[in-house]
N, C-alpha and C positions, 0 to 999 in steps of 0.2 A: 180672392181677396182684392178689392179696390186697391191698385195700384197710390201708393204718394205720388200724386204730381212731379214729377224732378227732369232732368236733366243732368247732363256728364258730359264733361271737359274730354271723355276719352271715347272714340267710338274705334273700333277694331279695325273697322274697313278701312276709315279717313287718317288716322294717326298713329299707330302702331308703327312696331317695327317695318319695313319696307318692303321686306321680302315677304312679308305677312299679309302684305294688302292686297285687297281684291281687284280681281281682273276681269275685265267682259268677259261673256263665254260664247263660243259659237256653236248655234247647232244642225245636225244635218237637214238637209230639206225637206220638202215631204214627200211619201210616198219612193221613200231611200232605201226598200228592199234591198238585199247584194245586187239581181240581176238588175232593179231597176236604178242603182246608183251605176253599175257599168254603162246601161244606156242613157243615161246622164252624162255619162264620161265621156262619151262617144260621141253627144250630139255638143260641148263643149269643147270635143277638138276640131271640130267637124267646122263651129262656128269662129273658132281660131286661127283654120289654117287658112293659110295665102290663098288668092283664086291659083283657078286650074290653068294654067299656058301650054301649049304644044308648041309653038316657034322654040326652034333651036335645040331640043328634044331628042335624042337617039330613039329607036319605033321601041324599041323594051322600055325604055323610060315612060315612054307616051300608054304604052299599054299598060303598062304598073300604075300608072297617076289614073287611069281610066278606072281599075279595078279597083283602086281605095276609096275611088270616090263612088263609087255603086256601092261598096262596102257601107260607108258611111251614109247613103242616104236611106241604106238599108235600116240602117241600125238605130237610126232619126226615127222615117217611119213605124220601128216596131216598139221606140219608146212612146210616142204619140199615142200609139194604140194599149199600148200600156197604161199608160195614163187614163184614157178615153176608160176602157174597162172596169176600169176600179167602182166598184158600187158608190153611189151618189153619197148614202147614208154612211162608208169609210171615210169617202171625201169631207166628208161635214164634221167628223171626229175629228180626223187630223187637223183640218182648219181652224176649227175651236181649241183644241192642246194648243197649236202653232199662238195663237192668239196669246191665250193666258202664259206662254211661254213669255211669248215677247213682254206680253205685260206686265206680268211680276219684275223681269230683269230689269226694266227702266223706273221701277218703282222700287227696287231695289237699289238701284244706284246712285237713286236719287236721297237717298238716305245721307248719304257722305255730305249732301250740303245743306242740310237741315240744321236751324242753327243749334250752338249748342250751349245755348242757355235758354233758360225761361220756362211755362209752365203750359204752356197751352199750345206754341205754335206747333210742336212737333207730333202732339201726339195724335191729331187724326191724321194726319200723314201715315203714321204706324199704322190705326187702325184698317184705312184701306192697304197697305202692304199684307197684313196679315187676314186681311181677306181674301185677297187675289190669290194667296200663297194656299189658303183654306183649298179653296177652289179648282187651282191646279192641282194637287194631293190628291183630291177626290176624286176629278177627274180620271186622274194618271189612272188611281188603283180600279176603278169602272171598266174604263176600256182596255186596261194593259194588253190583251192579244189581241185587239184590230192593230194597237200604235206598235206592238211587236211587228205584227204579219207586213202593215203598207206603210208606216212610219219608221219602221227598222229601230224603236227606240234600244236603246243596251242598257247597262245597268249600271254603268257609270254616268250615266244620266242622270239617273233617277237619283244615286247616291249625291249629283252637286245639288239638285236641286231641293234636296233634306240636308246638306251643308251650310244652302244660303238660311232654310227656314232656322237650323241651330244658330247661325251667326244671327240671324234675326231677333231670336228670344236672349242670346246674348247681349247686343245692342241695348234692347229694352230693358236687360235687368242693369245695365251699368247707368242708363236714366231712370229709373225708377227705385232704385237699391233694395227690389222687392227679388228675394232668392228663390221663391217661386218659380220665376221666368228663367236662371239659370239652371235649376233643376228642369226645366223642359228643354234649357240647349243641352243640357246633358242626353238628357232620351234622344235626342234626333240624332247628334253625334255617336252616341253607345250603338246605337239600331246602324249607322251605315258600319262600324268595325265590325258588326254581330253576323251581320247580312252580305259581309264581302263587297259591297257595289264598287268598291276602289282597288279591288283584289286582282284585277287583269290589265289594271291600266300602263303595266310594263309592257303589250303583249300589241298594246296600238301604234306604238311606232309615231306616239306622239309629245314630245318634251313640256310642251305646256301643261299635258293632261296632269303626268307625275309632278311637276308642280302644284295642282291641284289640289293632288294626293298629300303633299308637302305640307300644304297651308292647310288643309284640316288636321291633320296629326297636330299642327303646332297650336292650332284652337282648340283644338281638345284636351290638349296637354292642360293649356292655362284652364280651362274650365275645370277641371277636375282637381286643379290646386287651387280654386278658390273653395269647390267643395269640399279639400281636403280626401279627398279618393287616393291617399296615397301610393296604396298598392296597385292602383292601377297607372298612377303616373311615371310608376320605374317600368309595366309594362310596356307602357306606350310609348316612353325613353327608348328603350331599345328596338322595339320597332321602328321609329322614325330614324332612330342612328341606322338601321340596314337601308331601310327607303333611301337615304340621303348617299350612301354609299353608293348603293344601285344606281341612283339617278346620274351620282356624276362620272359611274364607272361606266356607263352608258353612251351618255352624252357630251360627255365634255365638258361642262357648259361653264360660262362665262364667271353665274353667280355662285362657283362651289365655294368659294371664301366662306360667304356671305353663308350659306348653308351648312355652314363645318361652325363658323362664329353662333349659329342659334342652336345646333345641340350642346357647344360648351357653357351658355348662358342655362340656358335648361338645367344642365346637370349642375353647376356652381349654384342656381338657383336652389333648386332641391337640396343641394350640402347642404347650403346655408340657412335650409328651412327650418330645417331639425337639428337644431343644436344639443338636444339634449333628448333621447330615445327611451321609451316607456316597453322595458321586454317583459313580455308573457312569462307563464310557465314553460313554455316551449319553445324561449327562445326570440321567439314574432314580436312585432312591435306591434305598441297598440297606438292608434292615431289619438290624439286627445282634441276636442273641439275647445275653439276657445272663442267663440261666440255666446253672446248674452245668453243665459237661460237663467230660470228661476235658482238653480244650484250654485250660479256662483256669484250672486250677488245679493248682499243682506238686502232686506226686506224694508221698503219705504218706513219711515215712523214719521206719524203725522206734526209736525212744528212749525211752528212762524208762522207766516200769512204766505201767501202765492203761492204763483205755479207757474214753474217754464218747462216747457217741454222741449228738449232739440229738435230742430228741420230741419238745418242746415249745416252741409259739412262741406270745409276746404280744405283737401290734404294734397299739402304741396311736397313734391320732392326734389332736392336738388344737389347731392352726395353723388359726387365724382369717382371717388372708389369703390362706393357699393354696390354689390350684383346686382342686377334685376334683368327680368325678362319681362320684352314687348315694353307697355309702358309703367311699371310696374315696379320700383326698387323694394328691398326686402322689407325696408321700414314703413310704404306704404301698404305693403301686402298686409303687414302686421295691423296697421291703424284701421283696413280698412274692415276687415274681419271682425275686430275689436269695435267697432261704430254698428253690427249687426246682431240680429239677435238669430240665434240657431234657428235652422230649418228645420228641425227633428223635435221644435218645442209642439204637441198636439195643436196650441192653438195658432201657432206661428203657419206650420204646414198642413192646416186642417182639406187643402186643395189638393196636395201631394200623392194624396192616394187616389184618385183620379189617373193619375200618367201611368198608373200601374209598371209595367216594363219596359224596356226601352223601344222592346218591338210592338208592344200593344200600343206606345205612342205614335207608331205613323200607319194604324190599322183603320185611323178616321180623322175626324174635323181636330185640327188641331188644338191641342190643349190651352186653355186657359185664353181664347181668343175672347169668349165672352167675357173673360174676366175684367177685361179694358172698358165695360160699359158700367161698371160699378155692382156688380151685382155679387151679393154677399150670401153667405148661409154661418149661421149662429154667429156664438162671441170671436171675436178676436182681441188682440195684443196689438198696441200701438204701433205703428207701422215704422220700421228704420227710416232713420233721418235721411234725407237725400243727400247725394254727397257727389262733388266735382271732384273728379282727380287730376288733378295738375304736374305733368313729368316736367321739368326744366324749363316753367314758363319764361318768357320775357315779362318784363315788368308791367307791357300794357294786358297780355294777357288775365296774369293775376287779377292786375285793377279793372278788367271791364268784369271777369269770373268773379271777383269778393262782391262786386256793385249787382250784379243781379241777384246774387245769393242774399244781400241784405234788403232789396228793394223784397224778393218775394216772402221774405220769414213772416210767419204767423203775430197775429198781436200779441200770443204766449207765448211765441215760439225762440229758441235761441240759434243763433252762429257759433259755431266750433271752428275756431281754423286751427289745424294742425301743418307745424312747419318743421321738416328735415330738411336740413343744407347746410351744405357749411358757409361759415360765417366770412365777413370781410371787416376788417376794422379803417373806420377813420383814419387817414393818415397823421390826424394829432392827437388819437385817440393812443393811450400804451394801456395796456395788459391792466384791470383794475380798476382802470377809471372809474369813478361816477360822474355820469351824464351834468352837462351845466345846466342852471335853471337858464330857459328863453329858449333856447335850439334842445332840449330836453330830447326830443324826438331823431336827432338828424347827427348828435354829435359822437357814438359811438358805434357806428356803421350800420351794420345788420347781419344780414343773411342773401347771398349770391343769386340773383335772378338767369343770369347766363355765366358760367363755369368760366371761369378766368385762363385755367389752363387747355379750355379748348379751342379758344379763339381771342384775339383780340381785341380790344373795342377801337372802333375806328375815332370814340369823342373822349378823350382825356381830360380831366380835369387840369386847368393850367394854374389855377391856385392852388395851394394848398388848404386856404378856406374853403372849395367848393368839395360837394356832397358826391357821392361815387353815384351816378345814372342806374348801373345796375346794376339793383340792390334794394331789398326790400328793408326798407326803416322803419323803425318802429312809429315814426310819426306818419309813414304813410296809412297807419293803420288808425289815427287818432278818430278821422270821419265817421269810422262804420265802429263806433263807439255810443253810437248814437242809441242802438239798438242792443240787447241784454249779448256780450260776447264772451265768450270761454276759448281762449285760446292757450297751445302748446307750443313749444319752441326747442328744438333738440338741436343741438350746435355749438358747436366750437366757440361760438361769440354770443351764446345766450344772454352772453351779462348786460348787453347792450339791450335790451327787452325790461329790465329791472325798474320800478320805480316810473310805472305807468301813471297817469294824472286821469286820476277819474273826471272825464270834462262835462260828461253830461248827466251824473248822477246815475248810470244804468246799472243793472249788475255785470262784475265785468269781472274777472279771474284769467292769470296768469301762470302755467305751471312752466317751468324753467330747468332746461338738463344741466349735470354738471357743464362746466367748462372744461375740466380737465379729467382724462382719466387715467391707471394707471399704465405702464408701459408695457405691461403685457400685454393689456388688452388693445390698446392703439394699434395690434398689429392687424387686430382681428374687425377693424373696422368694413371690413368687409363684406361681414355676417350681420351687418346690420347693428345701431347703436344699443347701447346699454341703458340707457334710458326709459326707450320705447319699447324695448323686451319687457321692461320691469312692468307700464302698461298694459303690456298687451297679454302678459303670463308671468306672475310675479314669481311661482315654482321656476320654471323653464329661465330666468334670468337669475335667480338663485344661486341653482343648481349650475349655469356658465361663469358666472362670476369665481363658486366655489371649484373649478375646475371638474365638473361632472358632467360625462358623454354619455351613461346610460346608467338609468337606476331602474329596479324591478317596479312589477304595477302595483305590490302589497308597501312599499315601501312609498309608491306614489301617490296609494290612498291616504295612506297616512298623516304626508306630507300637505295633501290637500286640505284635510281634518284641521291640521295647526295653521295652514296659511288662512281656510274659513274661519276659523277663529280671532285672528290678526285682523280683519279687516273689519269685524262684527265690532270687537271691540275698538277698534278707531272709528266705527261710525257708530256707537255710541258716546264716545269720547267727545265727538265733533256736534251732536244734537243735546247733548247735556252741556255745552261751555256756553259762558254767558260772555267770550270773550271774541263768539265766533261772529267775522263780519257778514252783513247781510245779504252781501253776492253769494258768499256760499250757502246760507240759508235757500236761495231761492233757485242755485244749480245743482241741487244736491235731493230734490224733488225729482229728478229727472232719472231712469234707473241708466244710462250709460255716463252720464256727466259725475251720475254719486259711484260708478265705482272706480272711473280715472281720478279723484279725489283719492278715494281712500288706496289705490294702487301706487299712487304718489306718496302717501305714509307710509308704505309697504319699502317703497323704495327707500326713505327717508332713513328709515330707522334701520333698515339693514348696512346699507352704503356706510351708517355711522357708527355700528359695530362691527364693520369689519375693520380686518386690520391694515390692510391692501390701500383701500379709502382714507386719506389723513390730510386732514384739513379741510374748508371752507369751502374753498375753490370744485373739489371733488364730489361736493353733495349738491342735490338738486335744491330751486330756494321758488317762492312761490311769491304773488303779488294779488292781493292785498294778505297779507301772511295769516299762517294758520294759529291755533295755538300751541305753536310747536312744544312749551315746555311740556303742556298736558301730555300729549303722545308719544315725547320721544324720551320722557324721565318715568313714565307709567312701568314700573319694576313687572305691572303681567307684561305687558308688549315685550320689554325685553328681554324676559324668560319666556317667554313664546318662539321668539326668535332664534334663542339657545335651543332649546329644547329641538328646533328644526334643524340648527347644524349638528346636534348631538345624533339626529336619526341619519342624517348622510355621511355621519360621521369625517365633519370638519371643523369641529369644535375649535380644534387649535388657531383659526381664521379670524375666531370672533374673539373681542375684546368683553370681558365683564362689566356691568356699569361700573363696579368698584375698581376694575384694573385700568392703570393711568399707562401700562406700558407699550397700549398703543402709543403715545404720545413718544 
């Protein structure tokens, strides 16, 4: 499948966590046989040691120094000869590996400073990477017993060098948001666990090697949590918790903190992924996808005029208490997921059977290399919108990542920016406000560019009229208004986003989280907001709100049945109102933009039957508004809604339209 041109705010190598980043590798010489790396050994001590003196010498002394050194000129000569022996046509093997060794690795690491935005600069850079990387593969697997017999290659070799090509197809699928390319880091990664090649690297006596070992476990881990491979990600948990034990019970070593802090984010991660568990008959969970497919979102109906289609995505995170792993908090895992359409759709993965097993993927030319020159076979599905992930940028960063993203958008195309952070209020702003007309933009703070409680700012505001530096305002967002934007805002100070000024006529929509939520749940900010859940899996946020850890999969079918129902009829509800503005008309064409819409009524309507949720402040509110009376007094919707607490049986949660006692 032709890749979408994109680019990513996050590359693994260059920005990830630290202990996660890639490091040169060195490798042995050539012609490193055992006996011929001992006479390598020899002729480098040989050209090490001090000259030979006999002044001042006792005669044993003098005879000893005589006879190491006939030793060693011995052992010179019989690697020279060594060398000399070696077949011409070995020689030329090894030299060639040696070569495309070297070559890949600088094209390799030249990746970290490719920029990271835009559309064009990066990606034949890629394409010759993933030549080189073809070529070495091929090679290796050709000659394996000459680079065995006179190259000494091991098999911890071979395993980094199918780590860098996984971190490679990784790389690519976080700029191109095509999950293709991370089901092929999948197979390289799966093939070195399957194949052992990491399997003896306790056994060399070398600490960087099992760091090695260290940092692929930990890329494997996140790749199989974006695939959702869950049963294999509590595998490879506990394996990497023994690796990390091993290594420091071994070694010592300086970074155990720092290796003891990434298996507990791992595992807090994974808590807080599964809020709410789907058991079998037998007990097992069942994973549920919640990527686009045809199944869980109604069906286009042709209305109005235009058509926009998403390209662009900005999912900013910046929540101080939230888990996340690498650069990753739980709310961006969620949005990002949520912005893609399954890989398991026929037409989505019609490539995927191609890689066949993980092992049959590194049995030749690497997968989907051709796929970079555009070249297609039958229909396909519109391809995910590209999308920048931004962890805790600084405010120039955002503003140069929003300015590319809106410079490249299609003439049809739209902007999505998605923002978790917590909020900062105006220092003359109090709890409530509404914004003044003239500073509209600036007067009730925002949302946190750099975390207040992890560092200071070294530029204070010395007025009380001036604007906080860092901090994203809603008037920083006025410019790239220019162009059709759909934006989300999840935050403690959403309210300051309210009562946007449409300035250039575009279509533009604003969905807005509560402000407030209840006290229980404030604890559990942890596990990622309540808002974004509601987006991202309106069940699975449902069922957390209504205190539910595991419900069966007959009970979950069900439950699916009345929530596809609930959103059908809001999105007919929304295509028959004559009251509906014409931003949503023309984002609601789009199959992930129409069903964060209707995932927002889902929200809407539940947040306001329940009984937990009470008042204003608690419910999310939207810009340019919906027609809420239609959706949220619609007596099916909210027997729909009953009807789904009556099967989880937590009826007593929810309020009746006719009962006032929530109130």
């Amino acid at each position: 499948m032709t890749p979408h041109t994109t680019c990513s705010a996050v590359l693994w190598h260059g920005s990830a966590t630290a202990l996660l980043a890639n490091t040169s590798t060195s490798h042995p010489q050539p012609f490193a046989t055992p006996a011929a790396r001992a006479l390598q050994e020899a002729t480098r001590s040989s050209q090490q040691a001090p000259p030979l003196t006999l002044q001042g010498r006792a005669p044993t002394t003098v005879l000893c120094c005589l006879l190491a050194s006939i030793i060693r000129y011995q052992m010179v000569s019989a690697s020279m000869a060594s060398e000399a022996n070696v077949d011409p046509r070995d020689r030329s093997i090894v030299s060639e590996f040696c070569h495309l060794l070297e070559k890949s690795k600088q094209l390799f690491n030249g990746i970290r400073d490719l920029p990271q935005h835009g559309h064009k600069q990066w990606k034949a850079y890629f394409g010759r990477t993933f030549d080189i990387y073809t070529k070495l593969w091929k090679y290796q697997q050709q000659h394996r017993q000459k680079l065995d017999e006179v190259y000494g290659l091991k098999r911890w070799q071979i395993g980094e060098v199918a780590s860098k090509i996984g971190q490679l197809y990784h790389s690519y699928y976080l700029r191109t948001s095509d999950t293709h390319y991370l089901n092929e880091s999948f197979a390289f990664f799966s093939a070195i666990r399957n194949r052992g090649y990491f399997s003896k690297a306790n056994k060399e006596d070398r600490p960087d090697l099992m760091v090695k070992r260290l940092r692929y476990y930990a890329r494997f881990i996140l790749v199989c949590l974006l695939l959702r491979k869950m049963k294999l990600v509590h595998e490879l948990l506990e394996e990497f918790t023994k690796q990390v034990e091993e290594y420091t019970a071994i070694y010592d070593p300086e970074d155990q903190l720092g290796w003891d802090l990434v298996v507990q984010e791992i595992r807090e991660f994974v808590e807080g992924e599964s809020l709410c568990s789907v058991a079998n008959v037998d007990g097992s969970s069942t994973v549920i996808t919640h990527r686009l497919n045809p199944f869980n979102t109604p069906q286009l109906e042709k209305f109005g005029s235009g058509y926009l289609q998403l390209s662009e995505v900005l999912i900013v995170g910046n929540c101080y208490e939230q888990t996340r792993f690498s650069e990753l908090s739980l709310d961006m895992y969620r949005m990002l997921q949520t912005l893609e359409r399954d890989p398991h759709d026929p037409l989505v993965s019609r490539n995927t059977n191609k890689l066949g097993g993980a092992g049959e993927a590194l049995e030749g030319r690497l997968p989907a290399v051709t796929q970079m020159n555009g070249e297609t076979n039958g229909p396909t599905r519109p391809a995910n919108p590209h999308k920048y992930i931004l962890y805790k940028p600084t405010f120039s960063q955002f503003n140069t990542i929003i300015a590319a993203a809106f410079k490249d958008v299609s003439a049809t195309g739209a902007v999505l920016l998605y923002i978790s952070a917590d909020g900062i209020r105006a220092p003359t702003a109090k709890y409530g406000d509404e914004p003044h007309s003239g500073t509209v933009g600036y007067d009730c703070g925002g949302v946190v560019t750099n975390n207040r409680r992890e560092q200071e700012f070294n530029v204070k505001p010395k007025k009380i009229t001036y604007k906080e530096p860092h901090c994203i305002h809603p008037g920083d967002i006025y410019p790239y208004m220019r162009k059709p934007l759909f934006l989300i805002v999840d935050s403690d100070n959403s309210n300051a986003f309210r009562n946007f000024p449409n300035l250039f006529g575009q279509p533009f929509v604003c969905l807005l989280s509560p402000e407030v939520i209840p006290e229980k749940f404030d604890c559990l900010r942890r596990k990622g907001n309540i808002f974004t859940l509601f987006l991202h899996c309106p069940l699975t946020a449902f069922c957390f709100i209504c205190g539910l850890s595991s419900v069966s999969l007959k009970v979950w079918d069900r439950a699916q049945s009345i929530s596809d129902s609930i959103l059908t009829e809001c999105y007919h509800i929304l295509t028959r109102s004559r009251s509906l503005d014409y931003s949503y008309c023309q984002f609601l064409a789009d199959d992930f933009l129409r069903i964060l819409v209707l995932r927002y009524c889902f929200c809407h309507l539940v947040l306001l039957l329940h009984r937990g949720f009470n008042g204003p402040s608690f419910y999310p509110s939207c810009h340019p508004p919906l027609p809420q009376s239609e959706i949220l007094n619609s007596h099916l919707l909210q027997n729909l809604v009953l009807e789904l607490a009556c099967l989880f049986e937590c009826r007593g949660m929810f309020a009746a339209p006719d009962d006032y006692s929530k109130e």
